[in-house]
Structures are given as structure tokens and as C-alpha cells.
C-alpha positions as CSV (number, residue, x, y, z in Angstrom):
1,X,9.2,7.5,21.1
2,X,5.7,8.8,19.8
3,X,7.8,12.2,19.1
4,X,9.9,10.6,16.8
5,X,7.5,8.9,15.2
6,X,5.4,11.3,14.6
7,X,8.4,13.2,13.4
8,X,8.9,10.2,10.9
9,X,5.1,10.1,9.8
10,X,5.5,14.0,8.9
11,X,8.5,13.4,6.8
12,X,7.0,10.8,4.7
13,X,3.7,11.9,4.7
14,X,4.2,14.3,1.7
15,X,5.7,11.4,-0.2
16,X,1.6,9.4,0.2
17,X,-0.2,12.6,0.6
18,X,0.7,14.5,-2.6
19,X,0.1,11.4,-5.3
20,X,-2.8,10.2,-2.8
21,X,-4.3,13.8,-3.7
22,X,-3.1,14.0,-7.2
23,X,-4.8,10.5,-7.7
24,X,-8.3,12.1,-6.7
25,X,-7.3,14.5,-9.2
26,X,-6.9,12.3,-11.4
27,X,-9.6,9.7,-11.1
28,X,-12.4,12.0,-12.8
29,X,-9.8,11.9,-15.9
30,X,-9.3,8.5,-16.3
31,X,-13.0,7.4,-16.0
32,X,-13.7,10.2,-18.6
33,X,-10.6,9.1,-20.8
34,X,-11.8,5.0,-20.4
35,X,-14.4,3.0,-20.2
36,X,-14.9,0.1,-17.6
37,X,-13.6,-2.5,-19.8
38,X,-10.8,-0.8,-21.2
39,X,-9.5,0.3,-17.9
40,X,-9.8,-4.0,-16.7
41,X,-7.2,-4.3,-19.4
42,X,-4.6,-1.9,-18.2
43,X,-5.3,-3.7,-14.3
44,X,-4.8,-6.7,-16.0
45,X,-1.5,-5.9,-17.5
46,X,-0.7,-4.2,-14.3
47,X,-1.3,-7.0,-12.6
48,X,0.9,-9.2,-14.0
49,X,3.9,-7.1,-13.3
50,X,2.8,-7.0,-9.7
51,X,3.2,-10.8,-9.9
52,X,5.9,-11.2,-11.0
53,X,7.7,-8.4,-8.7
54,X,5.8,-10.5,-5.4
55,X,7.0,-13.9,-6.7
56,X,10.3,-13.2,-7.8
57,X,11.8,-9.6,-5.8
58,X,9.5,-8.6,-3.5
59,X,11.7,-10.8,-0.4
60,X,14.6,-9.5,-1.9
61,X,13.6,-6.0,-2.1
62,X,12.7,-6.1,1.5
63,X,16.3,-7.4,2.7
64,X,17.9,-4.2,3.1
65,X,15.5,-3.2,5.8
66,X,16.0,-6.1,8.2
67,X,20.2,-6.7,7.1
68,X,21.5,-3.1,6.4
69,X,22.0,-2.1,9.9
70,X,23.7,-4.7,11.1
71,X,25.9,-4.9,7.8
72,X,26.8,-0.8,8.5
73,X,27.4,-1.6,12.2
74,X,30.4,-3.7,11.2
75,X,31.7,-1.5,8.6
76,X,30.6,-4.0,5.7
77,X,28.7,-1.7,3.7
78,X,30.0,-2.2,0.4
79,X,29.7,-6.4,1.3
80,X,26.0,-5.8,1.3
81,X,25.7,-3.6,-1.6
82,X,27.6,-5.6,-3.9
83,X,25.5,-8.8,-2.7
84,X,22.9,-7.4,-3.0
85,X,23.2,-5.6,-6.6
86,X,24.4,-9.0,-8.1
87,X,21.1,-11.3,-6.4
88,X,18.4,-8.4,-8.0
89,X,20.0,-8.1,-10.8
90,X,20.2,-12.2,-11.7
91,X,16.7,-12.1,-10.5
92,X,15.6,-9.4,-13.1
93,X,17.6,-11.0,-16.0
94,X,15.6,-14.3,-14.9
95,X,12.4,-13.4,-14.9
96,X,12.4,-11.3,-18.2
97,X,14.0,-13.9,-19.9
98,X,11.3,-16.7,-18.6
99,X,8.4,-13.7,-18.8
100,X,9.5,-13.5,-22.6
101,X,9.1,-16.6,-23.6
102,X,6.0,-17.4,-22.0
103,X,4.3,-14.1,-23.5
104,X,6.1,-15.2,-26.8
105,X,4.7,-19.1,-26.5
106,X,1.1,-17.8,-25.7
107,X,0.4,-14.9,-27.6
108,X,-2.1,-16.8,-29.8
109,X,-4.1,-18.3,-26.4
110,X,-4.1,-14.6,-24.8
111,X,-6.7,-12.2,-25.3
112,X,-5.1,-9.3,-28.5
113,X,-5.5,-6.6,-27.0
114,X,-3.9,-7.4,-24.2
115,X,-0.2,-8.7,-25.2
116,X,1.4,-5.8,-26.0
117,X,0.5,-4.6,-22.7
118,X,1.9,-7.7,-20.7
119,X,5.1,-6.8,-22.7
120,X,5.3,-3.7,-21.6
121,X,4.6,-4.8,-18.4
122,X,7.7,-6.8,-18.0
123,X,9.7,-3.8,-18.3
124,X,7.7,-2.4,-15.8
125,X,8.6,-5.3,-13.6
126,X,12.4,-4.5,-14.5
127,X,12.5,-0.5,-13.5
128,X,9.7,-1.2,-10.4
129,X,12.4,-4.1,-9.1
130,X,15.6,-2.0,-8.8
131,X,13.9,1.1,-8.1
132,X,12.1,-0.6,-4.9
133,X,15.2,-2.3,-3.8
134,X,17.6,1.2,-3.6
135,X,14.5,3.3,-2.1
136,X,14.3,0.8,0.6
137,X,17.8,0.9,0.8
138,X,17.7,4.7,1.6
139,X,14.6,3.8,3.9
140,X,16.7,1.1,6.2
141,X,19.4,3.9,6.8
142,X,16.1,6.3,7.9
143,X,17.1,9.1,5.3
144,X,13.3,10.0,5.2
145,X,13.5,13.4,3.2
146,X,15.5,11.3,0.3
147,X,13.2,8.9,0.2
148,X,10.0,11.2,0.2
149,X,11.9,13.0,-2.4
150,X,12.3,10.2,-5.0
151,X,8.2,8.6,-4.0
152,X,7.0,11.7,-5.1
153,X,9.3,11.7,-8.3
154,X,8.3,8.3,-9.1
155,X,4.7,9.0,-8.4
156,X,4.5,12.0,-10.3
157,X,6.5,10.9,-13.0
158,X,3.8,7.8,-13.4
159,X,0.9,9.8,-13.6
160,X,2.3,13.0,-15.9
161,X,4.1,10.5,-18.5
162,X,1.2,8.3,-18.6
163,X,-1.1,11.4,-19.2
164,X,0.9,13.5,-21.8
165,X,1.3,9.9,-24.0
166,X,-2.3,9.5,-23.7
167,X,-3.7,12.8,-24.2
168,X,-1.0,14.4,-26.4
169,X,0.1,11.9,-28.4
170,X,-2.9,10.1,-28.4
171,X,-1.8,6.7,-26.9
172,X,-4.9,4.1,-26.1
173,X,-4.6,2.4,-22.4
174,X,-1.0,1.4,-22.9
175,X,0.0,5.0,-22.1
176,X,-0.5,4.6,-19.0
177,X,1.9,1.9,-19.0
178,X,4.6,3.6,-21.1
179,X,4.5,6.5,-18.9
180,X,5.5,4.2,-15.9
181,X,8.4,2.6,-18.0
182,X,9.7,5.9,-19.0
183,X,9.8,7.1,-15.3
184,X,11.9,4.3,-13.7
185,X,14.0,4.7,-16.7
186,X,14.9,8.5,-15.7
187,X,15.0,8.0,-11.6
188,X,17.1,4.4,-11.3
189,X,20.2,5.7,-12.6
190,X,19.9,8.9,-10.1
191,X,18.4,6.8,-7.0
192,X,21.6,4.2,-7.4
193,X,23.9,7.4,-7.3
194,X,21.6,8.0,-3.9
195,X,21.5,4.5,-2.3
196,X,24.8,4.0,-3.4
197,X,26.5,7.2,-1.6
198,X,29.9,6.1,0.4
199,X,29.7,2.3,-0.7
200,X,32.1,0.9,-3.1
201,X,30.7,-1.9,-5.3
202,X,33.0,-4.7,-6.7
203,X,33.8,-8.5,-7.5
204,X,36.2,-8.9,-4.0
205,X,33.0,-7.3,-2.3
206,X,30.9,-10.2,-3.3
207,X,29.9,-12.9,-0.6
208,X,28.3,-16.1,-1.6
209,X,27.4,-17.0,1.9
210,X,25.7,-13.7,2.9
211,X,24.1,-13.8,-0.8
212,X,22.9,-17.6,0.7
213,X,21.7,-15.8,3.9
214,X,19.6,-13.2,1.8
215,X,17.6,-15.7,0.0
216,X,17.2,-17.8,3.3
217,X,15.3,-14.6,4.4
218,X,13.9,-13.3,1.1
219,X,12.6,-16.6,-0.3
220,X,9.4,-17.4,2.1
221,X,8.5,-13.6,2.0
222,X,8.2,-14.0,-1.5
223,X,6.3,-16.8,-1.2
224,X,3.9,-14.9,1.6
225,X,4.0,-12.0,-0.7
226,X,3.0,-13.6,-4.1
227,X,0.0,-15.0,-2.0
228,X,-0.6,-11.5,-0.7
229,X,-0.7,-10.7,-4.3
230,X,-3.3,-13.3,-4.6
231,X,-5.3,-11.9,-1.9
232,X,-4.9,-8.5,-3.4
233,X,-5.3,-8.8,-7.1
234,X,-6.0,-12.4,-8.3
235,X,-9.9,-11.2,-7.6
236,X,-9.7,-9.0,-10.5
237,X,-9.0,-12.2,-12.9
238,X,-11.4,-14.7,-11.5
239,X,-14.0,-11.4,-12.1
240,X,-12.2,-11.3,-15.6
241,X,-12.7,-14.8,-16.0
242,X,-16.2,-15.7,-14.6
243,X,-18.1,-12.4,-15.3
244,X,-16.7,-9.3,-17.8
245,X,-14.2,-7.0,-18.2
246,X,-16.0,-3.9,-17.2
247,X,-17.2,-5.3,-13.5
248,X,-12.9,-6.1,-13.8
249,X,-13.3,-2.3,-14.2
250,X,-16.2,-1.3,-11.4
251,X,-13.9,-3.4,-8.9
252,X,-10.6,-2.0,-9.7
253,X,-12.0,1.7,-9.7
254,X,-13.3,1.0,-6.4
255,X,-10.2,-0.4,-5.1
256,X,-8.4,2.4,-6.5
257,X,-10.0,4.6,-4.4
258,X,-9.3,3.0,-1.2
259,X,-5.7,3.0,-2.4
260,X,-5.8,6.7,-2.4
261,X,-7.2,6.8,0.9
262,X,-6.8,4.3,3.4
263,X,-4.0,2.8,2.2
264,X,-2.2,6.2,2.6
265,X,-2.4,5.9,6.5
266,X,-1.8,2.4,6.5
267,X,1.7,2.9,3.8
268,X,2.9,5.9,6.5
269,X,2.8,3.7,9.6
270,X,4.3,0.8,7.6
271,X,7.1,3.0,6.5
272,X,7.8,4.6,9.9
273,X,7.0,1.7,11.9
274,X,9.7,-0.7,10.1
275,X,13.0,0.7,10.5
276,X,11.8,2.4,14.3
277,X,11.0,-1.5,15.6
278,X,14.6,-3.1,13.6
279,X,16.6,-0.5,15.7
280,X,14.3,-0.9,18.9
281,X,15.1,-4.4,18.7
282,X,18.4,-4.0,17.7
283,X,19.3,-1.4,20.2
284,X,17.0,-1.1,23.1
285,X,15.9,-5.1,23.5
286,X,12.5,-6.8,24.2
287,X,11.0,-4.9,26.4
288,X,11.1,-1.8,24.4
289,X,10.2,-3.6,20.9
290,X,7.1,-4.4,22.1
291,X,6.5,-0.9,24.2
292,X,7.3,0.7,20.7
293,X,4.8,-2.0,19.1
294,X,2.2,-1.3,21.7
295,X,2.4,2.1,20.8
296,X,2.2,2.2,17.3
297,X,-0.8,0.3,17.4
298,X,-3.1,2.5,19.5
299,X,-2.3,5.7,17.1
300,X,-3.4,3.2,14.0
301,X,-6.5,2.6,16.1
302,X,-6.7,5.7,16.5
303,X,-6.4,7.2,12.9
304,X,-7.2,4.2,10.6
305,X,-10.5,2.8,12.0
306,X,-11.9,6.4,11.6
307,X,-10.6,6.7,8.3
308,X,-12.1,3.6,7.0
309,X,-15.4,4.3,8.7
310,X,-16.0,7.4,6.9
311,X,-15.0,6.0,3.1
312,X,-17.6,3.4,4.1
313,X,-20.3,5.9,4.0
314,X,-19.3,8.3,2.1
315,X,-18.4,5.8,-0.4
316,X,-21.1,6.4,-3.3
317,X,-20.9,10.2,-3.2
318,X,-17.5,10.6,-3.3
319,X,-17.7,7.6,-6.0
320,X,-20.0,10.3,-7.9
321,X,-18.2,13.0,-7.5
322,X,-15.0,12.2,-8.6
323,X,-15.8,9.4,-11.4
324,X,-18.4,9.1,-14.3
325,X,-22.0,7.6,-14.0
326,X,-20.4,4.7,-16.0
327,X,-18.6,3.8,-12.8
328,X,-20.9,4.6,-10.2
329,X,-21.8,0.5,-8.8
330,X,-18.1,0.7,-8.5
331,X,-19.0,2.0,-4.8
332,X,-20.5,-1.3,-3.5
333,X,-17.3,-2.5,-2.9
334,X,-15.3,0.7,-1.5
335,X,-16.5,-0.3,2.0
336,X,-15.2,-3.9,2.2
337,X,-12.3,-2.9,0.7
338,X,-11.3,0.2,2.8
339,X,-11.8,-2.3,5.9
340,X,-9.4,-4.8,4.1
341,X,-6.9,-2.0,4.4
342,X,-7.3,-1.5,7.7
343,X,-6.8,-5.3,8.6
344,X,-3.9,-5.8,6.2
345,X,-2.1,-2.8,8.6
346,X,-3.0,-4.8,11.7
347,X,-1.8,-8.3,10.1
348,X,1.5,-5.9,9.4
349,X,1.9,-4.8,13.3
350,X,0.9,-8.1,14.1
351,X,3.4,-10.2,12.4
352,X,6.4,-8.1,13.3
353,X,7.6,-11.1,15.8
354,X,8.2,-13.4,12.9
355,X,10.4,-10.9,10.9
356,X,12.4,-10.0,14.0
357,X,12.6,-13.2,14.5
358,X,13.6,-14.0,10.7
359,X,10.6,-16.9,10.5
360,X,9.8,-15.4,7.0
361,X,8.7,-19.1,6.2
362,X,5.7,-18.5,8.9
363,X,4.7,-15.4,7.4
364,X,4.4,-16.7,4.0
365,X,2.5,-19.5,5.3
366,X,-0.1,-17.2,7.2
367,X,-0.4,-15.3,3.9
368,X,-0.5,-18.0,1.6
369,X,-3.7,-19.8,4.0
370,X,-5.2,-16.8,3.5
371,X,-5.0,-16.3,0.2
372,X,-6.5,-19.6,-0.5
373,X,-9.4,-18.8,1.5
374,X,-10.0,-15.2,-0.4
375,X,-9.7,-17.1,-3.4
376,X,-12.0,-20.2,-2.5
377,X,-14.9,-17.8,-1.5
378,X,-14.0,-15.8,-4.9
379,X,-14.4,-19.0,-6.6
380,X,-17.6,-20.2,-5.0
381,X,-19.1,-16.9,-4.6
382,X,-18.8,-14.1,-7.9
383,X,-19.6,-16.2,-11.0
384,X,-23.1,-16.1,-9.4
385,X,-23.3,-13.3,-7.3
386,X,-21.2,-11.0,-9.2
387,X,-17.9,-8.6,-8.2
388,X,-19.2,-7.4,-4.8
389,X,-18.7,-10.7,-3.0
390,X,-15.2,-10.5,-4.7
391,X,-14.8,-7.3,-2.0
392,X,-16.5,-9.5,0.6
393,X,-13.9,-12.5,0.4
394,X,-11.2,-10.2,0.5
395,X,-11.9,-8.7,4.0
396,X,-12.6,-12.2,5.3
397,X,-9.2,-13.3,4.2
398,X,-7.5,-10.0,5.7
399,X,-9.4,-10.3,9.1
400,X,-8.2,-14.4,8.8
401,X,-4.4,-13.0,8.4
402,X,-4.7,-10.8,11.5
403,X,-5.0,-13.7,14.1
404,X,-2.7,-16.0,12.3
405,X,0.1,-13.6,12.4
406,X,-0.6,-12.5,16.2
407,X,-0.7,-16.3,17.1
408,X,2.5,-17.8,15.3
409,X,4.2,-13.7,16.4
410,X,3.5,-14.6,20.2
411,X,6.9,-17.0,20.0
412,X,9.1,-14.0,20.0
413,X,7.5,-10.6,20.8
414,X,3.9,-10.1,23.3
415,X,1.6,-8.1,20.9
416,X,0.4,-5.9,24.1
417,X,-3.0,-4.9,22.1
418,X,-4.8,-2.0,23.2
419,X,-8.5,-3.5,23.6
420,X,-9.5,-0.5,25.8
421,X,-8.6,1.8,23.3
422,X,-10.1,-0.6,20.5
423,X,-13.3,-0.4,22.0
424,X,-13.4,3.7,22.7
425,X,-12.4,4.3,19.0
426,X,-15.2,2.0,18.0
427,X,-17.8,3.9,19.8
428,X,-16.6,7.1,18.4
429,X,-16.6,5.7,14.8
430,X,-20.0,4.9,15.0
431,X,-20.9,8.1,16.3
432,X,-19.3,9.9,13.7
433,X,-20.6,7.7,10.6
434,X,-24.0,8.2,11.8
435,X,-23.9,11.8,12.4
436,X,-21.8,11.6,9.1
437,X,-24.7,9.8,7.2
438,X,-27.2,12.0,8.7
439,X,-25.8,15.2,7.7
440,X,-25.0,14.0,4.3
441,X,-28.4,12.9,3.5
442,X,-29.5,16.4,4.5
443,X,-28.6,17.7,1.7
444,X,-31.5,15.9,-0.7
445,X,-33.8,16.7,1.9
446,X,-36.8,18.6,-0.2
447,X,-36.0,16.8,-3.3
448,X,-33.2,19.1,-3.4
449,X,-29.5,18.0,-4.7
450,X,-26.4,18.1,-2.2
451,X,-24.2,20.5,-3.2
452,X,-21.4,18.6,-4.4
453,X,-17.4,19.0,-2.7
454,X,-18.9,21.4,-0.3
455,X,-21.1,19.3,1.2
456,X,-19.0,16.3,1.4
457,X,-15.8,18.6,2.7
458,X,-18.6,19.6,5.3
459,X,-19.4,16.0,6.4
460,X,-16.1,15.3,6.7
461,X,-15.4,18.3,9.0
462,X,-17.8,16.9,11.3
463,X,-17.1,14.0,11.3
464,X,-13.8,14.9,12.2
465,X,-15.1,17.0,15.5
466,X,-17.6,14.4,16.3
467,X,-15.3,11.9,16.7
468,X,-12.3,13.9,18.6
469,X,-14.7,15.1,20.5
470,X,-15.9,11.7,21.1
471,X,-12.6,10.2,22.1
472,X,-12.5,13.2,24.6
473,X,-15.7,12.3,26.2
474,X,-14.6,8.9,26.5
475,X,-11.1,10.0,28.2
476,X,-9.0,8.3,25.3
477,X,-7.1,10.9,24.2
478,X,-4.3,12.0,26.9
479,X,-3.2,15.7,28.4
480,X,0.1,15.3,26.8
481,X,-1.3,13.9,23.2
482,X,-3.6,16.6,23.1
483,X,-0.7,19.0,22.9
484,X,0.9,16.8,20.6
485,X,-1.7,17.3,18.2
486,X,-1.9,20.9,18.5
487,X,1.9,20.6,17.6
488,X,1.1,18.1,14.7
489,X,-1.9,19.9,13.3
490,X,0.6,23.6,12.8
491,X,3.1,21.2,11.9
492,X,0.1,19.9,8.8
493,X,-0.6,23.5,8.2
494,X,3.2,24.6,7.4
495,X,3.6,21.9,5.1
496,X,0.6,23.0,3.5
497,X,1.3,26.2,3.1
498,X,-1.4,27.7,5.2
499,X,0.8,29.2,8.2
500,X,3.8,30.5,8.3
501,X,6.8,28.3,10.1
């Protein structure tokens, strides 16, 4: 079991690694190309598409990981496809045509410079709805190198588009934007040829019933999803609203580069863990659902507290480093937010009773009460105290989500949670983010300045051996996981390039 899920995180991993990387790359671009408040606008903008995807597709999108299997198990294949195909696609006619005539009706109330944005963004709503829905398509049938292949061509394609409109051709903020149109627009029609391999789409395929049955399912996880949005993004426009468009920009900037980080981790045990616990489930029973859940959550113990430990306090130098001065109080937040990562992954392992047990209208609700919280406390607390208690709220709503999901999951699966190992990992992540902050701040000793990526690629080296080490001490780590991770660690360097297979 951990061998083919570590087989499964290696697979992916280059499909969250490369743009993850790239997006550091990138990050000491865009806060050269933008200012604060002109980046707020394209978050904005962004945003909005987000919304629209959580509220109207996001349940739908997720239905081929939870009904696929069972649909290809009884030879009904092209049933599901053609279902399918005809719900998205009535959803994405919808929601442009209502999204349309909203912009259209309140262009005058909306702030200029940001309307030809939200139009573009509707597009972007389109392309991000039907690519999401064949990927995970591909991703419920565990094709794993397929899907790696097209993330990376979608991520790439984001980020080079956007760039060449902006710098070549001299495009403002909305580059960005146009460059994410143009690349759904080239990798849909070769990801339906993909997804679509072996099934046969057509009107005698179509099923009003199942159709009925996917939106039984989807609906509520929309509903928990567009409140996830809210506990996600809807801080951004209550900072927009109450405060300005460049702390819209300090707060996005430092959520973007949690995104790059700790959500990585986090995205690669979502991706594996899904389709491993549907076929556990489906295939083994019980018994081993929960052994497989057990186990899944110790290794993102394991590697995610660590992870979000060491943003924490390397936050403002890596802030530095890769983004302008302009940006720099951006790193107040990086902390809180990297944490909120970590939670969202445990509210994800947490809650997988409820989606085995197709109680999708639980799971919204859990989402939805935290939502409100995040966004009470947003309400109460930034118009006076400014962005950072946005980054506050949003843990408190994420930790909140955690034991709501493990209560209302305890009806159909036993979350065996691993405190023993909870409690080791603690005490080796505190180890390491001292030894971490100690080093670090070495290198101003004498009034002298730190030497930049060296010195920070140093920190993090030992921080990586003081807390292995650590777990060894503290008898965490097991005889046959420490060959594992030899195995894992040459596996990392092939990939890389560094060793020969």
C-alpha cells in the first residue's frame, strides 16, 4: 500500500513540482512587472472565475472520480461520458449566459478597470470547466503519466502565454488573463480526444436518471465548495472593500507563495489519496479504507507539518528574495496561511467518510459553517486591524473544518489518527525551526548581510537533517521506511536528472 502510493506521488509529483518551481521563478517577474494594486486587480478578476467554477462546476467536475469506476465495472462507459458531457456543458452555457448579463447590467457600478477583466474571466471559467472535468476524468481511471502530462501543459501554457502577451506585446494586467484563455483553448480539444479514448458519445447514450444521480451528488459539493471559495478568496474582497487594493496585493502575493509551496504537498496527497481510498473502498472493504486512511495520514504528518514550519520562518527572507521591496509586508501573512494549507489537507483526509458515503450535503455544510466564521472574523477584524488578521481568520476557519469533518465522517469510516506520531513530528518541527531561525540569523551577525539563495538553500539543508534526524531519535521513522526513502530519494534524483536510472 505505501509502495504504491508513493509510486503514485512520484508520478504526479512533476505535474506540482515543475510549475511550483517555475512559479518561484516567476514571482521576482511579476512583482517587478506590477505593482501591489494592479496585481489586486488581476486576483480580483481571477477570483471571480474561481466563483463561479466552485458554485456552478466544481461538484460536477468532481463526479467522475467517485462514479467512473463503478460506471467502467459494468461496461457503461460511454453512459457516463455522454451524461456527463451534456450536464457540464448546460452548466457552462448557463453560467456565461447569466455571467454576461450581470457584467453587462453593472458595468457602470463596477470599478473600470476592472470589467474587461471579469469578461475575460468568464471565458476563463468556460476553458477551466471542461478542462477540469476530462483531467479528472483521466485521474478516476489512475492514468497518472496522462494526467501529469497535460497539468504541466496547462501550467506552463498559463504562465508563457500570459508572459509573452505582457512583455512582447505589451499587454497591461489582463495578459495574464489572456494567456490563460488561450491555453485551455489549445489543450481541451486534445484532452477530450484523451479522456474520451474507447468511449462512444451519443443521444441513445444519454440517461436522465443517472444525469439526476450526478447532481444529487455534485450539488452540495458545490455548495461546500463555493463556501470553500469563500474561506479561500472572499478575504481578498472584504480587504478590497474595507482597506485598498495594494494590501489586496501584499495578501494575495503572500498567498501565492504558500500556493507554490505547501499546497504542492498538500495537491499530491489529494491527487493520490482519492482514487487509492474509492478503489480500497470499492474493492478491499472497511477495514482496509480506513488502514489506507490511517496511513496516508501519518506520511502527511510526516511531510506537511515540516513543510509549513519552515515557510513560517523563513517567510520574510524568502519573501525578499524572490519579490520586490514593494511587496515585502506581504510576509506577515505567509505563516498563517501556509498553516491553513496544512489544515485544509487534514479537513480533506478527514472528511473522506462523507464522500464514500455520498453525504456531499454534510460536507458542504461543514464548509459552508466555516466559511461564515472566516468571514465574520474578516468582517469584525481587517477594516481596523488591517490584511494580516485576514490570514489570521483564515486558519481559524480551516482548523474549525478539521473537527467538523472528523465528527459528522465517524458515521461511516473510523479516522484511526496517528496522535503518537502527531506529537513526535511536532517536536522535530520545533527543533528544526529553531535551529532553522538560528542559523539564518547568523548570517547578519557583525552587521554583515546573509548571503542570499545560499544561505537560505543552507537553512533549508539543515533543517532537513535536523529534523530526520530528529524523527530518528524519537524512533518515528521505521527500519523498512528508512529504505523506502533511500529508494524514494534516487527515485527524486533520476527525475531530476542528477543520477543516472
Amino acid at each position: 500500500m505505501l509502495k504504491s502510493f508513493a509510486k503514485d506521488i512520484m508520478t504526479y509529483m512533476p505535474s506540482k513540482l515543475l510549475p511550483a518551481l517555475t512559479g518561484f521563478i516567476t514571482l521576482p517577474i511579476l512583482t517587478r512587472l506590477f505593482m501591489p494594486d494592479e496585481y489586486a486587480r488581476y486576483v480580483l478578476a481571477k477570483g471571480v472565475s474561481d466563483f463561479f467554477f466552485a458554485m456552478a462546476a466544481s461538484g460536477v467536475a468532481s463526479v467522475p472520480i467517485r462514479f467512473l469506476p463503478a460506471y467502467k465495472a459494468d461496461g457503461e462507459r460511454s453512459v457516463f461520458i455522454t451524461t456527463l458531457g451534456v450536464t457540464v456543458l448546460g452548466v457552462v452555457a448557463a453560467v456565461g449566459m447569466v455571467g454576461g448579463v450581470s457584467l453587462f447590467l453593472l458595468r457602470d457600478i463596477l470599478p473600470q478597470d476592472l470589467v474587461p477583466l471579469l469578461a475575460i474571466s468568464l471565458g476563463v471559467f468556460a476553458g477551466q470547466t471542461v478542462f477540469l472535468v476530462l483531467l479528472n476524468i483521466v485521474q478516476a481511471e489512475m492514468r497518472s503519466k496522462m494526467y501529469t502530462l497535460f497539468e504541466l501543459l496547462d501550467r506552463y501554457g498559463n504562465l508563457v502565454f500570459g508572459l509573452v502577451l505582457v512583455i512582447v506585446f505589451g499587454f497591461a494586467i489582463e495578459g495574464l488573463l489572456w494567456g490563460e484563455l488561450l491555453a485551455f483553448a489549445l489543450l481541451v480539444p486534445a484532452l477530450t480526444i484523451v479522456a474520451l479514448r474507447g468511449a462512444k458519445p451519443g443521444a441513445k447514450h444519454w440517461q436522465r436518471q443517472d444525469a439526476g444521480r450526478m447532481w444529487q451528488y455534485a450539488w452540495p459539493l458545490a455548495i461546500g465548495n463555493t463556501a470553500m471559495w469563500g474561506l479561500r478568496l472572499s478575504d481578498q474582497y472584504v480587504i478590497a472593500f474595507f482597506r485598498s487594493d495594494t494590501e489586496v496585493g501584499l495578501y494575495s502575493m503572500g498567498y501565492h507563495l504558500s500556493a507554490r509551496s505547501i499546497d504542492l504537498l498538500v495537491t499530491l496527497f489529494m491527487l493520490t489519496m482519492a482514487p487509492m481510498v474509492i478503489n480500497a473502498w470499492e474493492n478491499d472493504g472497511r477495514a482496509t479504507t480506513e488502514d489506507t486512511i490511517t496511513m496516508i495520514t501519518r506520511l502527511f504528518l510526516l511531510l506537511c507539518l515540516p513543510a509549513a514550519v519552515g515557510l513560517t520562518v523563513l517567510a520574510r527572507p524568502v519573501m525578499s528574495l524572490l519579490t520586490t521591496s514593494a511587496y515585502a509586508d506581504g510576509a506577515d501573512i505567509v505563516g498563517f496561511i501556509a498553516f491553513s494549507s496544512f489544515a485544509w489537507g487534514l479537513a480533506q483526509i478527514a472528511g473522506r467518510g462523507m464522500l464514500i458515503g455520498k453525504n456531499t450535503g454534510r460536507i458542504a455544510a461543514n464548509q459552508g459553517i466555516a466559511a461564515a466564521i472566516n468571514f465574520g472574523l474578516n468582517l469584525l477584524l481587517v477594516p481596523r486591524f488591517g490584511f494580516v488578521m485576514a490570514g489570521i481568520s483564515n486558519l481559524v476557519g480551516y482548523t474549525l473544518l478539521i473537527g467538523l469533518q472528523a465528527y459528522t465522517s465517524r458515521l461511516y469510516l473510523t479516522w484511526h489518527f496517528p496522535a503518537k506520531t502527531l506529537g513526535r513530528v511536532v517536536i522535530a518541527a520545533i527543533l528544526m525551526g529553531v535551529g532553522v531561525t538560528v542559523f539564518y540569523r547568523m548570517g547578519t551577525f557583525g552587521g554583515r548581510e546573509a548571503p542570499g539563495f545560499i544561505w537560505l538553500f543552507l537553512s533549508i539543508g539543515l533543517g532537513a537533517i535536523i529534523y530526520f534526524a530528529s524523527l530518528l531519535l524519537l524512533q518515528e521513522i521505521r527500519k523498512e521506511e528508512r529504505a523506502w526513502a533511500k529508494r524514494f530519494v534516487r527515485q527524486v534524483a533520476v527525475h531530476m536528472g542528477v543520477v543516472e536510472p
